[in-house]
C-alpha positions as CSV (number, residue, x, y, z in Angstrom):
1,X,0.0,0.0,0.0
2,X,2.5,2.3,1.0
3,X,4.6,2.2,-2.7
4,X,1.8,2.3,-4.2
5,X,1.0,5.6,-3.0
6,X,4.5,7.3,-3.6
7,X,4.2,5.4,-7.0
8,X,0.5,7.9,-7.5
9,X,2.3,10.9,-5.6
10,X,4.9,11.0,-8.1
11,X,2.6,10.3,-11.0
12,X,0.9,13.6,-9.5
13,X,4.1,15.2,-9.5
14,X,4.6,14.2,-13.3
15,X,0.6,15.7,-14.1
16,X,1.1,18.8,-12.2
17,X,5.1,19.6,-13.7
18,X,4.0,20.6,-17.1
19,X,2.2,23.5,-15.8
20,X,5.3,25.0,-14.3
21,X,8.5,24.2,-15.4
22,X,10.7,21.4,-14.3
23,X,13.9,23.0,-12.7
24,X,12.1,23.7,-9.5
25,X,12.9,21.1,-6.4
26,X,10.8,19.0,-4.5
27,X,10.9,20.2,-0.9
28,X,13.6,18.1,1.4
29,X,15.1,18.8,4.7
30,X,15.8,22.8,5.7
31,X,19.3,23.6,5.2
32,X,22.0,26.4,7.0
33,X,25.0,26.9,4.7
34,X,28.2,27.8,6.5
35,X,30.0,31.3,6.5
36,X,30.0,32.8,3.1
37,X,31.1,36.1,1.2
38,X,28.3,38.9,0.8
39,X,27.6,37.3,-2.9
40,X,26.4,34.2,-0.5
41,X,24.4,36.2,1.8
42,X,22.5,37.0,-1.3
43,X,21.4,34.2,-2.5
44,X,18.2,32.9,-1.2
45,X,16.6,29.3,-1.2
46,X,12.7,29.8,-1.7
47,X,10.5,27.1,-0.2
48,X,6.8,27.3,-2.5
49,X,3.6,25.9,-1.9
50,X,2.1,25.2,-4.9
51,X,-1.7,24.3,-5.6
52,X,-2.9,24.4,-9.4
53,X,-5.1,22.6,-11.4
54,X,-4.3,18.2,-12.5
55,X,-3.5,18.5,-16.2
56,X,-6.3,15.4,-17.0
57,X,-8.8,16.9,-14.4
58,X,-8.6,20.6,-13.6
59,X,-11.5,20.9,-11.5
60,X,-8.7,19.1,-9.0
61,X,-6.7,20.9,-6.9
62,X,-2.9,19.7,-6.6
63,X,-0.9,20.3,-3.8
64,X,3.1,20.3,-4.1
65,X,6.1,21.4,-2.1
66,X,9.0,22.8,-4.4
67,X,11.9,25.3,-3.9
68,X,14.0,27.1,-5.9
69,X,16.7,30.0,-5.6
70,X,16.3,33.8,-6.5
71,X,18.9,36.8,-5.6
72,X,18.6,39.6,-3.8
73,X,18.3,42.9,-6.2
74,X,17.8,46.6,-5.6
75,X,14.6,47.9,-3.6
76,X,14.6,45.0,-1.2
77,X,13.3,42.7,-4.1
78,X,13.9,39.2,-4.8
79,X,14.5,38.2,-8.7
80,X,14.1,34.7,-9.6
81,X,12.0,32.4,-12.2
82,X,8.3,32.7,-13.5
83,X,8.3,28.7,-12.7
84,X,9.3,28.8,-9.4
85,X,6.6,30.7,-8.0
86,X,3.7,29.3,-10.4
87,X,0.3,28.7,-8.7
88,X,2.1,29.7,-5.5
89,X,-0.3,29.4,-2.2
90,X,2.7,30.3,0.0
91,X,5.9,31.7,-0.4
92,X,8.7,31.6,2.0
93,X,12.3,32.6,2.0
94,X,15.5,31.9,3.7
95,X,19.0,33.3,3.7
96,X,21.8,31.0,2.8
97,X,22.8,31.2,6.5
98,X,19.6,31.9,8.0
99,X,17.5,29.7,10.2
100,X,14.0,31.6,9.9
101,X,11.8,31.2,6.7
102,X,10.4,35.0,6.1
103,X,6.6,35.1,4.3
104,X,6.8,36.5,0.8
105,X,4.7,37.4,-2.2
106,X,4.7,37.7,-6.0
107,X,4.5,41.4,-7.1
108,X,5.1,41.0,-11.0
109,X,5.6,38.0,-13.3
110,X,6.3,37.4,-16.6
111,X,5.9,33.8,-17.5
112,X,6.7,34.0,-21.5
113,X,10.4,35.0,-20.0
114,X,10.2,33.0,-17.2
115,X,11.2,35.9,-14.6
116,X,9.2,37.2,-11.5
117,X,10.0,39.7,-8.3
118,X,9.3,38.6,-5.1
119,X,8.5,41.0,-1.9
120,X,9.4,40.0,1.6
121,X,6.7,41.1,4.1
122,X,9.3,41.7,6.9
123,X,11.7,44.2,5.6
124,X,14.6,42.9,8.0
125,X,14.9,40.0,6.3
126,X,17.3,41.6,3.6
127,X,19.7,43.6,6.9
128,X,23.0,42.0,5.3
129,X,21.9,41.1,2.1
130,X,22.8,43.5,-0.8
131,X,21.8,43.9,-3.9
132,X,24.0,41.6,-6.1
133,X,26.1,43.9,-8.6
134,X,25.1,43.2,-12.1
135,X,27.5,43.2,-15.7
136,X,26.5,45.6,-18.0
137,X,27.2,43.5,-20.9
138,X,26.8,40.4,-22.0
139,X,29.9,38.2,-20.9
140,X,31.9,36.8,-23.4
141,X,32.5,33.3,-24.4
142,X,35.0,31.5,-22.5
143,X,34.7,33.3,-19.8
144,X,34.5,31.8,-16.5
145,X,31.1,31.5,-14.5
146,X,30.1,30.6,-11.3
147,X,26.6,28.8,-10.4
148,X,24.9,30.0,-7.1
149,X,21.8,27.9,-6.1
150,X,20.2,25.2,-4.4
151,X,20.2,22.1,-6.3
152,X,18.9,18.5,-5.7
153,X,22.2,16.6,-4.3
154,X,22.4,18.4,-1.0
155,X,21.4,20.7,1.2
156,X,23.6,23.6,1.6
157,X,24.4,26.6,-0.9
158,X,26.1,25.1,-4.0
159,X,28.2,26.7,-6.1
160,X,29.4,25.3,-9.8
161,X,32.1,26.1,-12.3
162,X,32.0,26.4,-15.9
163,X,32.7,28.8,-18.8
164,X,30.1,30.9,-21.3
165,X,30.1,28.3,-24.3
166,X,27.4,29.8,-26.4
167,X,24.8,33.0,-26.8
168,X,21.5,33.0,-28.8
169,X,18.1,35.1,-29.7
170,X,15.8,31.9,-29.4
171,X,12.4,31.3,-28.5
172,X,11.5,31.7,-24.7
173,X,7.9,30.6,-23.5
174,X,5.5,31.6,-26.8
175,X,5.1,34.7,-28.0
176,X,8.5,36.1,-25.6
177,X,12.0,35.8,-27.5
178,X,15.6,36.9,-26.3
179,X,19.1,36.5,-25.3
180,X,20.0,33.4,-23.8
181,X,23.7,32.3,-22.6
182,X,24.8,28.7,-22.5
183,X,27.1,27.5,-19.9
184,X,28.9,23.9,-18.9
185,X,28.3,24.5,-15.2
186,X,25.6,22.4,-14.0
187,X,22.1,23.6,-13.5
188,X,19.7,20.8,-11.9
189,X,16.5,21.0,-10.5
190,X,16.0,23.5,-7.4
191,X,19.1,25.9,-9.1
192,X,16.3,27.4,-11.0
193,X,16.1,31.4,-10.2
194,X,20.0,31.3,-8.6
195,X,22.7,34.4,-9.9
196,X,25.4,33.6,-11.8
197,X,28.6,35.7,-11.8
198,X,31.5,36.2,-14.3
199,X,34.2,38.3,-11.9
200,X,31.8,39.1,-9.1
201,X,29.1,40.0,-11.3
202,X,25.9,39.0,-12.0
203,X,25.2,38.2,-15.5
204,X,22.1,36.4,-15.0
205,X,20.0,33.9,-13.4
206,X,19.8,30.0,-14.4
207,X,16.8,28.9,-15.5
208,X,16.9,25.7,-17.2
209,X,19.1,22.8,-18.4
210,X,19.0,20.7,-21.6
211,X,17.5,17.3,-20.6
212,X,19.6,14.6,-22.0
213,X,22.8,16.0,-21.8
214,X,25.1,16.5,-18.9
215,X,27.0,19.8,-17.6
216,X,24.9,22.2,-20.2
217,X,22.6,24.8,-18.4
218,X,20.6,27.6,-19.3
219,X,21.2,31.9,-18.1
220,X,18.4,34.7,-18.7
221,X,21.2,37.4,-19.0
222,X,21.5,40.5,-17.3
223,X,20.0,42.7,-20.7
224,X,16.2,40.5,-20.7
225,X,16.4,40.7,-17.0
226,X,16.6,44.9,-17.4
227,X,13.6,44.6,-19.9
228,X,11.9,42.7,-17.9
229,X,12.7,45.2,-14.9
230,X,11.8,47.9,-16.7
231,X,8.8,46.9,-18.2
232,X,7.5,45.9,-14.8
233,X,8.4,49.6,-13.1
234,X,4.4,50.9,-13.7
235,X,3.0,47.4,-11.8
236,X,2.2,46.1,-14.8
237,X,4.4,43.6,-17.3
238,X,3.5,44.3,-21.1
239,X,5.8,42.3,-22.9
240,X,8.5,42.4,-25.0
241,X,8.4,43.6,-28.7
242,X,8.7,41.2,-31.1
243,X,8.3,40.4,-35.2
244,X,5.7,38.3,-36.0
245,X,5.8,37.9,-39.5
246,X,7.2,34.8,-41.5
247,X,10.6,35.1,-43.4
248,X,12.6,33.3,-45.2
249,X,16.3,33.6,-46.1
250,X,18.1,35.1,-49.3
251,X,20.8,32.1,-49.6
252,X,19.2,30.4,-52.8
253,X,20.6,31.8,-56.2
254,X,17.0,31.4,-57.7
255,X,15.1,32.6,-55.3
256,X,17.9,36.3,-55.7
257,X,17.1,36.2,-59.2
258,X,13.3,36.3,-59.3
259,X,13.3,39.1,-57.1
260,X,15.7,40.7,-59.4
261,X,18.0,41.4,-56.4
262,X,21.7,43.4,-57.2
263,X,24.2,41.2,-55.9
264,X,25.4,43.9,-53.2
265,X,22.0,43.5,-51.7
266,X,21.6,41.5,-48.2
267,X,18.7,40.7,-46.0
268,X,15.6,38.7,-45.0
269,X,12.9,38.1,-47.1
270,X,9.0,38.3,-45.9
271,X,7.6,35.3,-46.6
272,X,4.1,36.0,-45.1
273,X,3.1,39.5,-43.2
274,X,1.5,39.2,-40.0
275,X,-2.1,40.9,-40.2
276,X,-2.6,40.6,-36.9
277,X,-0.6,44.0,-36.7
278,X,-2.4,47.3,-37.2
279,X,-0.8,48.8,-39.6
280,X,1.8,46.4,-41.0
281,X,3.3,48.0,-43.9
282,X,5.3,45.0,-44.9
283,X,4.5,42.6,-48.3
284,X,5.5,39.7,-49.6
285,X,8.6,39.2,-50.7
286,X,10.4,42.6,-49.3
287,X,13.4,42.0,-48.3
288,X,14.2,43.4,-44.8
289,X,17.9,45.2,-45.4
290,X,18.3,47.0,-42.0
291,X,16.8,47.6,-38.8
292,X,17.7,50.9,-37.6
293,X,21.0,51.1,-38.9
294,X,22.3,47.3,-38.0
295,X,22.4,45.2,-41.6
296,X,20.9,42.0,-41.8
297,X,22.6,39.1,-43.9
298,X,21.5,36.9,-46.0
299,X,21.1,34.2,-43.0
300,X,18.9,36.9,-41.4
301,X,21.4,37.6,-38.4
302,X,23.0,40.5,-37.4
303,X,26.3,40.9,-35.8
304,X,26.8,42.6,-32.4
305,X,29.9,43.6,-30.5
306,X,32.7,40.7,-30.4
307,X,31.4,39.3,-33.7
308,X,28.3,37.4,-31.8
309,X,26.0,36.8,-34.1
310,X,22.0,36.6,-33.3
311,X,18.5,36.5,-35.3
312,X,17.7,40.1,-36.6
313,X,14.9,39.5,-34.4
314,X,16.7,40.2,-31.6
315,X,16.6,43.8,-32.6
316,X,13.0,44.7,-32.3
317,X,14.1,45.0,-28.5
318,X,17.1,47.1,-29.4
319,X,15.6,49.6,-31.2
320,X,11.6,48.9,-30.7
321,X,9.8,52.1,-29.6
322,X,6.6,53.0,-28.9
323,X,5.8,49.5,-30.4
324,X,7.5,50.5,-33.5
325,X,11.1,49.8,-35.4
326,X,12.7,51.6,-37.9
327,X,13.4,49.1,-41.3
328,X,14.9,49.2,-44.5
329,X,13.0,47.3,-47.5
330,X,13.9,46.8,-51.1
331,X,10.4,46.5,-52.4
332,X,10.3,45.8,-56.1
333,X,13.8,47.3,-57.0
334,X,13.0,50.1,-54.9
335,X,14.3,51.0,-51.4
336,X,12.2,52.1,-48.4
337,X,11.8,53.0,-45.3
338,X,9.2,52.0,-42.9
339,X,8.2,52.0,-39.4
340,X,7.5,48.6,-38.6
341,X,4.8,47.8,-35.9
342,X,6.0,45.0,-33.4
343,X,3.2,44.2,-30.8
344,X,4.5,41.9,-27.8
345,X,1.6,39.7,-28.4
346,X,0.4,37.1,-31.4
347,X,-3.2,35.2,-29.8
348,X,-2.5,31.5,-30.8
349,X,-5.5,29.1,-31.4
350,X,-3.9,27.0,-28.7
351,X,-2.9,29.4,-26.5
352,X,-0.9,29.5,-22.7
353,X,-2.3,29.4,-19.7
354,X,0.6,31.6,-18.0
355,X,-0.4,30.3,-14.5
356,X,-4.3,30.1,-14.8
357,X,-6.6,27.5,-14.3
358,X,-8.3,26.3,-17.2
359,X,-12.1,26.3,-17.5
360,X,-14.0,23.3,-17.6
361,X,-17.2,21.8,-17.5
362,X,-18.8,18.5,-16.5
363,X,-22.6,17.4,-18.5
364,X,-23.3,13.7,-17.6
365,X,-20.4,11.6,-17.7
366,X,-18.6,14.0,-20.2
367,X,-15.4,16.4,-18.9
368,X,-15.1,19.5,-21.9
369,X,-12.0,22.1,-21.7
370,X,-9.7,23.6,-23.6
371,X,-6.6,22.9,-25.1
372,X,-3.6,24.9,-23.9
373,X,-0.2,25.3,-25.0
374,X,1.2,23.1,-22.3
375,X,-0.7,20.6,-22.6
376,X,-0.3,20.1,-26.1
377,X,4.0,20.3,-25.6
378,X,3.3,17.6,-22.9
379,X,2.0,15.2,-24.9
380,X,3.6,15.8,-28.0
381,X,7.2,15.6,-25.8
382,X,7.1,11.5,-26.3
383,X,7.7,10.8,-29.6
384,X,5.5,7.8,-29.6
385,X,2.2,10.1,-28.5
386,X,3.5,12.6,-31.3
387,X,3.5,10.3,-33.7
388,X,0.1,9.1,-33.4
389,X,-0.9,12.6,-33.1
390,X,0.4,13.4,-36.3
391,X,-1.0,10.2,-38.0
392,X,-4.4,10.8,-36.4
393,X,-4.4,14.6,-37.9
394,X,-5.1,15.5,-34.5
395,X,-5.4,19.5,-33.9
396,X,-3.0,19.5,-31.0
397,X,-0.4,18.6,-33.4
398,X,-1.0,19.7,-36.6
399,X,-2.8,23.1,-35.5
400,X,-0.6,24.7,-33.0
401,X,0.7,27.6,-35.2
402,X,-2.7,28.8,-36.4
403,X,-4.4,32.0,-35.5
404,X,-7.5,32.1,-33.9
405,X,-10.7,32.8,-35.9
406,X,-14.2,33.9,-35.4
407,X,-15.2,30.4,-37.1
408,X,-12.4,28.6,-34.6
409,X,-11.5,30.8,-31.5
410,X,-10.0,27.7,-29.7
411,X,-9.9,24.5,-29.6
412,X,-12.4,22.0,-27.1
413,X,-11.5,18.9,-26.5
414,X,-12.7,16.3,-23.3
415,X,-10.8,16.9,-20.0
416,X,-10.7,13.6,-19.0
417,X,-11.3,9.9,-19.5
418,X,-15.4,9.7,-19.3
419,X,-16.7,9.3,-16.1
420,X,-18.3,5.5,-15.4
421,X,-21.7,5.7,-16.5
422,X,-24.0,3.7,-18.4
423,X,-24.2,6.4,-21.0
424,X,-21.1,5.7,-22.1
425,X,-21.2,2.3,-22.4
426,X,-19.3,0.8,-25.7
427,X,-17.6,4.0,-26.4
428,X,-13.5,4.4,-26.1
429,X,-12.2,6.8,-23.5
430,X,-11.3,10.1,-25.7
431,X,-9.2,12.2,-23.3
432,X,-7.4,15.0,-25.4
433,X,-9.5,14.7,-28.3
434,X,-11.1,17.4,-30.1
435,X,-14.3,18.2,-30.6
436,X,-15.2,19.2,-34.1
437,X,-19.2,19.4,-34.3
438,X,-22.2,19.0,-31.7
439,X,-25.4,17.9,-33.6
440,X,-23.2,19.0,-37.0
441,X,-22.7,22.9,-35.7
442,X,-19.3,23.0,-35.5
443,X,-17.5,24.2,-32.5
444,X,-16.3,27.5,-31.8
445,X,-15.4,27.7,-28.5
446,X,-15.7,25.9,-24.9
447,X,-18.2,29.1,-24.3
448,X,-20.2,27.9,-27.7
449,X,-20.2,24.6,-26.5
450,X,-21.8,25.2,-23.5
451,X,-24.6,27.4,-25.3
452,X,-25.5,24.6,-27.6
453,X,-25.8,22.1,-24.4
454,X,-28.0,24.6,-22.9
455,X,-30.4,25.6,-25.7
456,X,-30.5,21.9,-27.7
457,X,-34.0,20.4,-27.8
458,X,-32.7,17.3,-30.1
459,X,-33.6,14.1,-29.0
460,X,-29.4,13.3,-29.6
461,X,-25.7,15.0,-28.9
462,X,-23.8,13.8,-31.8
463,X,-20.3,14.7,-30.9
464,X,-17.6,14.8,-33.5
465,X,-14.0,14.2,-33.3
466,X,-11.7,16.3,-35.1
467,X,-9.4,13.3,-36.2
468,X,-8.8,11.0,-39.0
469,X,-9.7,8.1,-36.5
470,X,-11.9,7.9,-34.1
471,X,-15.2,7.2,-33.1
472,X,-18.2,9.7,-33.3
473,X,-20.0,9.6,-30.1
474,X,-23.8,9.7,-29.9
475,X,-25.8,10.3,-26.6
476,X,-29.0,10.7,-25.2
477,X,-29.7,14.3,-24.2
478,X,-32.6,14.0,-21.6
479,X,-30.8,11.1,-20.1
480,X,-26.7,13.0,-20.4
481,X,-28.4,16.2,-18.4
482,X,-30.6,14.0,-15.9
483,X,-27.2,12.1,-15.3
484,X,-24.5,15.2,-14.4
485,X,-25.9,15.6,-10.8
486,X,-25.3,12.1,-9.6
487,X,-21.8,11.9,-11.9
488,X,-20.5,15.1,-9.9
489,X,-21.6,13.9,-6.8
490,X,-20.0,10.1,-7.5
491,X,-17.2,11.8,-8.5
492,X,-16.5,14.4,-5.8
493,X,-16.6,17.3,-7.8
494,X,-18.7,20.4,-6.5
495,X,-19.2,22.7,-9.1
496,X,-20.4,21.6,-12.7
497,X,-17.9,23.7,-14.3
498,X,-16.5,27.0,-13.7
499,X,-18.3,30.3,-12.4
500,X,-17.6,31.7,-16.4
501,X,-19.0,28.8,-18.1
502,X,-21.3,28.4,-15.3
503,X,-23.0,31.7,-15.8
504,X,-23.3,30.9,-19.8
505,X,-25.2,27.8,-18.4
506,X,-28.0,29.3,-15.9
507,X,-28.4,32.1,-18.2
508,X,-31.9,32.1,-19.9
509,X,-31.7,31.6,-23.7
């Protein structure tokens, strides 16, 4: 009895990590580091009580005890990772030589760069601690860096050695891109949120490691954490801009030719213009010369100081004001210049849940909710489930870079396995699966859903799947709505669904 029940703790572990990261540490004994320079006294352990919704049952509550690191900063604030502190229902801190764990709160997060600020309700907490000093630049590769953190592996302040081996402009969490720094110092789980410093300076924080691989960790650098600082200074966290549209590069001689390019002419060509910009002044096939007055080659990177070389993307944060850039097109022979628009945001069909709870509701032994962006990178992660995905055409998969639409706004699928009923008798269990029609109206939203449930006078539901496989399911309506009582009291759950949906439902037609 008793394996059995760390064997279902940890698979609740497993269910409950996708929502929030996987460098964070399950919560073991308290620790008290020995004497330390003031870099040490810095560095803080943060012991998080996390409750947030089961990935195959949101209408659960999970319960899990993690901690991670952050640093002190100026103003008596805490910096550390967007993950460490997700679906937080307690905070506490505790010096690296401290004994007492201080009560603290999120003030500003920005999940899509994985980054948050923490507060300390008793302001004595930080009498010894000083803000770390932070690089001004980016450190270089080669140099050496030094790890500060908790990790899994024991219980005092850890500190790990490596060197800078790479910088990029990749993809954070969607939309948010940036700088990221690439060390062979060891970042494992509970480091998450820890400083790291190149000549007793903070270039960063650690954030995540590549799984797989051994002695290769992650840095947010010093440049997205000022963004991020700055952005945040008005309470609010608006996001970073960023280029939406599709490109392509300029490498293929053909492809120069047809746009009747000079040879002394370099850049990125627009494949497809993102509309969802007001304003977008670009076309297909411009080709995107300069931004400001940095050049863009035909790889589409741009060259900053020490020959680094990064995605002209990385320039919409450079030079983006007032949620504009300054470009350079050569636009049918011709040469431009426009101000580009580059909002922080792009909606996706399958969009994040950045720390929310997503909404659900329960209608006889049926489970609806939406898909999120998490969900769908947790299943598509094994390459088994991916592949049947993909061979199934499922919308998870083969949808997760569209827009949303007025026809499609998102995309519903069932929460869960279907509750033991009678109902359902004969049917397979369709957890995950999309829902394409109801009684042949297709599906706009979870909202939509829930209209059509509460208006239908058909003698039927005939559900849909939105697969190549797969069976359609057909119930009886009278009977599903007579049945949702006793399956939510069978079940344990207490509301039907949540109070948004909810509202839809008790809403006269």
């Amino acid at each position: 009895m008793k394996s059995r029940q760390v064997l279902r703790n940890r698979a609740i572990g497993l269910r409950f990590a996708f929502l929030v990261g996987f460098c964070a540490l399950p919560v073991g004994a308290a620790e008290q580091a020995g004497p330390g320079s003031a870099i040490e006294d810095s560095v803080v352990r943060i012991f998080v009580t996390q409750r947030g919704p089961e990935a195959s049952a949101p209408w659960n509550s999970q319960t899990r005890e993690i901690t991670g690191s952050g640093v002190v900063i100026e103003g008596n604030r805490i910096l550390t990772n967007a993950h460490v502190v997700a679906y937080a229902a307690q905070l506490k801190v505790q010096g690296s030589q401290g004994d007492e764990k201080y009560l603290a709160s999120v003030v500003s997060v920005a999940p899509a760069m994985d980054l948050a600020i923490l507060k300390v309700e008793d302001a004595n907490f930080f009498n010894g601690r000083k803000p770390v000093a932070r690089a001004e630049k980016l450190p270089s590769i080669k140099d050496n860096v030094l790890v500060y953190g908790f990790p899994a592996g024991g219980q005092a302040l850890s500190i790990t050695k490596g060197i800078v081996s790479r910088i990029e402009f990749i993809g954070y969490n969607y939309p948010a891109l940036g700088l990221r720094v690439q060390i062979d110092a060891a970042i494992n789980p509970g480091n998450s949120g820890g400083p790291a410093l190149v000549d007793d300076r903070m270039i960063g924080v650690a954030f995540s490691m590549l799984g797989g691989a051994q002695s290769i960790g992650y840095i947010i650098p010093n440049e997205e954490i000022e963004l991020f600082l700055k952005d945040v200074a008005d309470g609010r966290y608006d996001g970073k801009p960023t280029f939406h549209d599709d490109v392509q590069t300029l490498e293929n001689p053909a492809l120069r030719a047809y746009l009747k390019l000079p040879a002394d002419a370099h850049g990125i060509v627009v494949r497809r213009p993102y509309t969802g910009a007001v304003g977008n002044p670009l076309r297909e096939w411009d080709l995107i010369t300069r931004i400001g007055d940095t050049p863009i080659n035909d790889q589409g990177q741009v060259t900053l100081s020490g020959n680094l070389k990064v995605s002209f993307r990385y320039l919409a944060q450079r030079y983006g004001k007032a949620g504009k850039v300054p470009l350079t097109v050569i636009r049918e022979g011709k040469e431009k210049k426009l101000e580009m628009p580059v909002p922080a945001w792009r909606p996706l069909l399958i969009a994040s849940l950045d720390g929310a709870v997503p909404p659900w509701f329960v209608y006889g032994p049926l489970s609806f909710t939406t898909a999120s962006y998490q969900l769908a990178a947790m299943l598509t992660r094994n390459s088994a489930t991916a592949e049947a995905m993909l061979r199934m055409g499922s919308p998870l998969f083969t949808q997760r870079a569209d827009y949303p639409t007025p026809e499609q706004q998102e995309l519903v699928i069932f929460a869960a396995p279907f509750f033991p009923h009678r109902l359902v008798n004969g049917y397979s269990n369709a957890p995950n699966s999309v829902i394409e029609s109801l009684n042949g109206v297709r599906v706009h939203s979870l909202a939509h859903l829930v209209e059509m449930l509460r208006d239908s006078h058909e003698q039927f539901l005939i559900f849909r799947m939105a697969t190549a496989r797969g069976e359609t399911f057909v119930f009886p309506r009278e009977e599903m709505q007579a049945a949702t009582e006793q399956v939510l009291r069978d079940n344990g759950i207490r509301e039907q669904g949540t109070p948004e949906l909810m509202a839809i439902w008790q809403r006269q037609k």
